[in-house]
C-alpha positions as CSV (number, residue, x, y, z in Angstrom):
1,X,-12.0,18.8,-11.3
2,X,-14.9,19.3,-9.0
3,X,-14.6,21.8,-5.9
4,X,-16.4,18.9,-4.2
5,X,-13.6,16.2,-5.7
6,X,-10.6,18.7,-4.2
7,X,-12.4,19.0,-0.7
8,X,-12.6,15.2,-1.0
9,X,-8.8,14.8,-2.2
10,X,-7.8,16.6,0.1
11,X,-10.2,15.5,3.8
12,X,-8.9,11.9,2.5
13,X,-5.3,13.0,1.9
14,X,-5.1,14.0,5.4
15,X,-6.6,11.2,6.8
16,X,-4.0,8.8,4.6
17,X,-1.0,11.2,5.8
18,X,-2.4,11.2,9.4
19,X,-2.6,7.2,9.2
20,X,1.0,6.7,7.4
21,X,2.4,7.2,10.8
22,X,-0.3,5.9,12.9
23,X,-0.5,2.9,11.1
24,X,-3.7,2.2,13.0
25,X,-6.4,1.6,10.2
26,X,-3.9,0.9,6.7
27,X,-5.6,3.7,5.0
28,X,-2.3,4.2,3.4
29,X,-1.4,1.3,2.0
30,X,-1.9,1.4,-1.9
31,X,-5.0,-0.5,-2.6
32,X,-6.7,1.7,0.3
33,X,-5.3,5.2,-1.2
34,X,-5.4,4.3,-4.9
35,X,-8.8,3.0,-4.5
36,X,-10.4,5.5,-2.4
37,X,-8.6,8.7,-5.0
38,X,-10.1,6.7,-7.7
39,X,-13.5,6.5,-6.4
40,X,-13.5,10.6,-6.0
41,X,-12.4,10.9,-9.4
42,X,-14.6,8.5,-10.7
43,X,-12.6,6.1,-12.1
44,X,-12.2,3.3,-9.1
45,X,-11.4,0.9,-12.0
46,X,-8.1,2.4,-13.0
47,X,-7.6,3.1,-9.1
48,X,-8.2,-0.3,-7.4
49,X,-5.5,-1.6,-10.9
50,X,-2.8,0.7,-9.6
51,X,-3.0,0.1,-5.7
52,X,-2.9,-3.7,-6.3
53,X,0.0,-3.1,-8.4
54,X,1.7,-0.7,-6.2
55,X,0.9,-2.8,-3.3
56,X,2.9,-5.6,-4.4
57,X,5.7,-3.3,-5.0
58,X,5.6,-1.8,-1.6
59,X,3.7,-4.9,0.7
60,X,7.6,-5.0,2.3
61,X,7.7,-1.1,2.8
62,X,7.5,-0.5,6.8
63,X,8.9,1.7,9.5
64,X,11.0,-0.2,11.5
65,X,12.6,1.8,14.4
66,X,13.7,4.8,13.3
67,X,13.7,3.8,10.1
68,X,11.9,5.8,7.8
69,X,10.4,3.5,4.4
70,X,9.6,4.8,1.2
71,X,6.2,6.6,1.1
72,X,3.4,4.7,0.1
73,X,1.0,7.3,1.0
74,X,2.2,10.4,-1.7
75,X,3.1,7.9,-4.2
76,X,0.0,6.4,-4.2
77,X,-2.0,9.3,-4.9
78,X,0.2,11.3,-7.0
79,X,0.3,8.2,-9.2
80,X,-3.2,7.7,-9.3
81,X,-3.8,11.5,-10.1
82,X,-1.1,11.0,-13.0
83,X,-2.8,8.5,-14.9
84,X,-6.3,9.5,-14.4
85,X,-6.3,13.5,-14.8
86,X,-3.6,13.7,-16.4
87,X,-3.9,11.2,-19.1
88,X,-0.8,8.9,-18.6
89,X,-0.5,5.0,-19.0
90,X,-0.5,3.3,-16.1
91,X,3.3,1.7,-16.5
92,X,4.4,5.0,-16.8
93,X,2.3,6.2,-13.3
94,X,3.5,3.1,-11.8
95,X,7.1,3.7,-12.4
96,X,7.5,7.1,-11.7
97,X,5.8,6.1,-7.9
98,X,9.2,5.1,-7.1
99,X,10.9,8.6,-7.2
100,X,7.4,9.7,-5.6
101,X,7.9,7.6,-2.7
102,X,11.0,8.4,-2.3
103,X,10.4,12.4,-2.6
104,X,7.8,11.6,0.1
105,X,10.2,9.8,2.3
106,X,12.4,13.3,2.1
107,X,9.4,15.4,2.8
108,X,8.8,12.6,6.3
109,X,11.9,13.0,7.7
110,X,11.8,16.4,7.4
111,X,8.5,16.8,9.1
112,X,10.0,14.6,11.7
113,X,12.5,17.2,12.6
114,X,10.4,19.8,12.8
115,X,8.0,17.7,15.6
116,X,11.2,17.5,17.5
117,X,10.2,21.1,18.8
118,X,6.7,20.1,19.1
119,X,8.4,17.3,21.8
120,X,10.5,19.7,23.4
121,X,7.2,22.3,23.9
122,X,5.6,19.3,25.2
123,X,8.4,18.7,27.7
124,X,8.1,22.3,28.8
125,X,4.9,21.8,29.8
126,X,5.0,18.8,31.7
127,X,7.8,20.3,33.6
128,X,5.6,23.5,34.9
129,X,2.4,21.2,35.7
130,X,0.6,23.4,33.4
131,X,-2.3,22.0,32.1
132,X,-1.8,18.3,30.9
133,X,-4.8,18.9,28.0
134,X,-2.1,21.2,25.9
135,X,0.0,18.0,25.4
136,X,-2.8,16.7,23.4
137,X,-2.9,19.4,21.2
138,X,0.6,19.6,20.9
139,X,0.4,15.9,19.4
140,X,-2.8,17.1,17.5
141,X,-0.4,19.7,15.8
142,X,2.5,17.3,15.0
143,X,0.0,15.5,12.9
144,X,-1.4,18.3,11.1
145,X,1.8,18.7,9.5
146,X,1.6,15.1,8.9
147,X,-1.4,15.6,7.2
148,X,-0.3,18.6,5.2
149,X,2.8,16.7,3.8
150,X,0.4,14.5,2.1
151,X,-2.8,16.7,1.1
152,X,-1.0,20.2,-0.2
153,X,1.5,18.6,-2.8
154,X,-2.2,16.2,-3.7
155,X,-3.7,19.5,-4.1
156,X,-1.1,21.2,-6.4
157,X,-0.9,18.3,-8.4
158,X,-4.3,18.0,-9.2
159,X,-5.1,21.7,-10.4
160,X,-1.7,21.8,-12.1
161,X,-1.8,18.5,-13.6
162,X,-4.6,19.5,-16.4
163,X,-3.0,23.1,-17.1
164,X,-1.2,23.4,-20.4
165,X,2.2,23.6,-19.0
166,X,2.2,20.0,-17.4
167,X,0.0,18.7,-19.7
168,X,2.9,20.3,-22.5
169,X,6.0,18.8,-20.0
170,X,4.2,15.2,-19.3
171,X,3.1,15.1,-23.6
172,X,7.2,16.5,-24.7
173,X,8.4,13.1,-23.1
174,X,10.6,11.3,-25.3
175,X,8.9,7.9,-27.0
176,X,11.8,6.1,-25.7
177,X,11.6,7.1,-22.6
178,X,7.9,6.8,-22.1
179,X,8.3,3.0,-23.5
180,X,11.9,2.9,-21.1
181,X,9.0,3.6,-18.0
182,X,6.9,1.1,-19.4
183,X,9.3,-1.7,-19.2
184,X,10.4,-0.5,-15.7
185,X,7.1,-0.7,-14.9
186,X,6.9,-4.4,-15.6
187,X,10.1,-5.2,-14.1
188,X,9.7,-3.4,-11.0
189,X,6.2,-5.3,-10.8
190,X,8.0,-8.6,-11.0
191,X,11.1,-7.9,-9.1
192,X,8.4,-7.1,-6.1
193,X,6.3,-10.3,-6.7
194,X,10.2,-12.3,-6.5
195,X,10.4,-9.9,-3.1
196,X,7.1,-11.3,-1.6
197,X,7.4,-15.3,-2.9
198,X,11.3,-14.7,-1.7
199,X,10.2,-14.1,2.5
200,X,7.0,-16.4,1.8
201,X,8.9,-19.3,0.3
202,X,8.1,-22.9,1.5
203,X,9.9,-25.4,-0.2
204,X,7.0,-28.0,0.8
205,X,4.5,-25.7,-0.6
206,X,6.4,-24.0,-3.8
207,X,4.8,-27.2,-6.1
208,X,1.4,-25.8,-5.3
209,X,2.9,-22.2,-6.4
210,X,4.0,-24.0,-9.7
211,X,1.0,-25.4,-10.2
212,X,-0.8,-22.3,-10.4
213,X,0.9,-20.9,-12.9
214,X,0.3,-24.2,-15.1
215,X,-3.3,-23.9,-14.3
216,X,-3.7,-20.0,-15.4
217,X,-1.5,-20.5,-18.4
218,X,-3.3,-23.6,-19.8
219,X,-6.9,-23.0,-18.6
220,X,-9.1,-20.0,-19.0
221,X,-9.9,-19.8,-15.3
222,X,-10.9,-16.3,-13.6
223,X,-9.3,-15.2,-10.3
224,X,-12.6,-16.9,-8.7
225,X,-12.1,-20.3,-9.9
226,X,-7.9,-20.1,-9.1
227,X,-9.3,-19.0,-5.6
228,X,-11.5,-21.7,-5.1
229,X,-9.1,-24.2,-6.3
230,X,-6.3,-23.2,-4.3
231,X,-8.6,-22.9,-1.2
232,X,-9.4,-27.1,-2.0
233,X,-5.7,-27.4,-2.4
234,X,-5.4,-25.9,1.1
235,X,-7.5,-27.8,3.2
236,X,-6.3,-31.3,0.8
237,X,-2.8,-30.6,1.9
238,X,-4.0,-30.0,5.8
239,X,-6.0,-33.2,5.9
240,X,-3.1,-35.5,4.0
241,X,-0.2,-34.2,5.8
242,X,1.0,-36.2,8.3
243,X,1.6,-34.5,11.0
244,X,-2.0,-33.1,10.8
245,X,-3.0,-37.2,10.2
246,X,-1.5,-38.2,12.8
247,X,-2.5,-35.7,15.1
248,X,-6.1,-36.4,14.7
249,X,-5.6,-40.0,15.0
250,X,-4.0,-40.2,18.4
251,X,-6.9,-37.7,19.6
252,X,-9.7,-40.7,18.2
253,X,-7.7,-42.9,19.7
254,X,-7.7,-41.0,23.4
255,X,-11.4,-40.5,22.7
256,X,-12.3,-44.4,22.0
257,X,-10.1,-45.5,24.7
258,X,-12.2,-42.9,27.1
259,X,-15.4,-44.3,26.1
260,X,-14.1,-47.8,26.6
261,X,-13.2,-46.8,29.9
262,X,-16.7,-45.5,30.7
C-alpha cells in the first residue's frame, strides 16, 4: 500500500468516524464506506459489492436514544481491507463484519465515557464565563477521538494485513471453517433481506414482491429492466387503485361543475 492510499484511508476514516455520530451526511453507512475504501485501493468493484451487501445487513442498525447500534463504520472498512489486501473471499469478509461491528460498538461506548469529562470541562467553563469559543473546541476534541476509534485500528489493519504473520493466521484457517463463514455469509444476507421485507411488508403490495422474483428467475432481465418494470408497475397500481380513481374523479367532477357554473 501506497503512502498516498494510507493518508487517504485514514483523512476518510475520520471523516466516516466523525459522521457515525453526526449522522449528518451517511458517510458511514456501508455502501458509502465500502465504496469510497474501495475506490482508494483501487478496487471500487469489490467495494461497492460488499457495502450493498453489508448495507442490507445493517439498513435497521441506528442509535436510538442512548442506544448504542452495532458499528457500521469499523466493520465496513475492516471488511473491505480483509478481502481486498488481504486476499479473502468476500463471504468470509462479510461474516466476520459482524464481530467487527460489534468490537466497534465496544470501542463507542467506551469513547463515550471518556467525552463525559470533555462535558464536565465544558460545564466548568460555562460556569466561569470564560470564554464561550473553548466549548467549541471542547466539542472539536470529543470528536477527534471519534475519529481516531475509526482511523487508527483502519491504519493497523492495513500495514499488518499484508505481513507474513496475518497473512500466515488468515491462510492457517481451517477449510471448514472458512466454508462454515461462507454459509453464514449467505444466511446472514438473507436473514437481513427477511429483516427489511418484515418492517416494509404490505400485504396489498407483497404480489408485486412475488412477482419479481418470478420475473428474475424466468427471464434474463438486468437490474435496469427489473427497475423499469417495477417503476410501470408503480404508477399502474396508483392510477387503478381506487382510492386514487376515485379521488381524481370527484376533483373532474368539481372542475366541470365549476366551469358549468361560469
Amino acid at each position: 500500500m501506497t503512502l498516498l492510499q494510507t493518508v487517504l484511508i485514514f483523512f476518510i476514516s475520520c471523516l466516516i468516524g466523525i459522521d457515525s455520530i453526526l449522522d449528518q451526511f451517511q458517510l458511514h453507512r456501508p455502501i458509502i464506506a465500502c465504496t469510497l475504501i474501495g475506490l482508494i485501493l483501487k478496487d471500487i468493484k469489490t467495494g461497492v459489492i460488499i457495502g450493498g451487501t453489508l448495507e442490507m445487513l445493517a439498513l435497521g442498525w441506528m442509535n436510538i436514544g442512548a442506544a448504542v447500534s452495532p458499528d457500521t463504520a469499523l466493520s465496513s472498512i475492516i471488511s473491505t481491507i480483509l478481502i481486498i489486501l488481504g486476499k479473502q473471499s468476500i463471504g468470509s469478509g462479510i461474516a466476520l463484519s459482524i464481530p467487527l461491528a460489534i468490537t466497534g460498538q465496544v470501542l463507542n461506548l467506551l469513547i463515550r465515557s471518556i467525552n463525559i469529562a470533555f462535558q464536565h470541562l465544558a460545564d466548568k467553563v460555562i460556569e466561569k464565563n470564560k470564554n464561550l469559543s473553548y466549548i467549541s473546541y471542547i466539542h472539536i476534541s470529543a470528536l477527534f477521538l471519534q475519529a481516531m476509534r475509526i482511523s487508527i485500528p483502519s491504519i493497523i489493519i492495513s500495514y499488518t494485513v499484508n505481513t507474513e504473520l496475518i497473512k500466515n493466521i488468515l491462510n492457517s484457517i481451517p477449510l471448514i471453517i472458512t466454508n462454515g463463514l461462507n454459509l453464514a455469509s449467505d444466511i446472514i444476507v438473507i436473514v437481513g433481506y427477511a429483516m427489511v421485507v418484515n418492517m416494509m411488508e404490505s400485504k396489498s403490495l407483497m404480489p408485486f414482491f412475488y412477482l419479481g422474483f418470478i420475473i428474475s428467475g424466468f427471464t434474463k432481465f438486468n437490474l435496469l429492466a427489473l427497475g423499469i418494470l417495477g417503476l410501470i408497475f408503480a404508477i399502474l397500481y396508483i392510477q387503478l387503485s381506487p382510492k386514487y380513481y376515485f379521488n381524481n374523479k370527484n376533483k373532474i367532477k368539481k372542475i366541470v361543475q365549476d366551469d358549468e357554473l361560469d
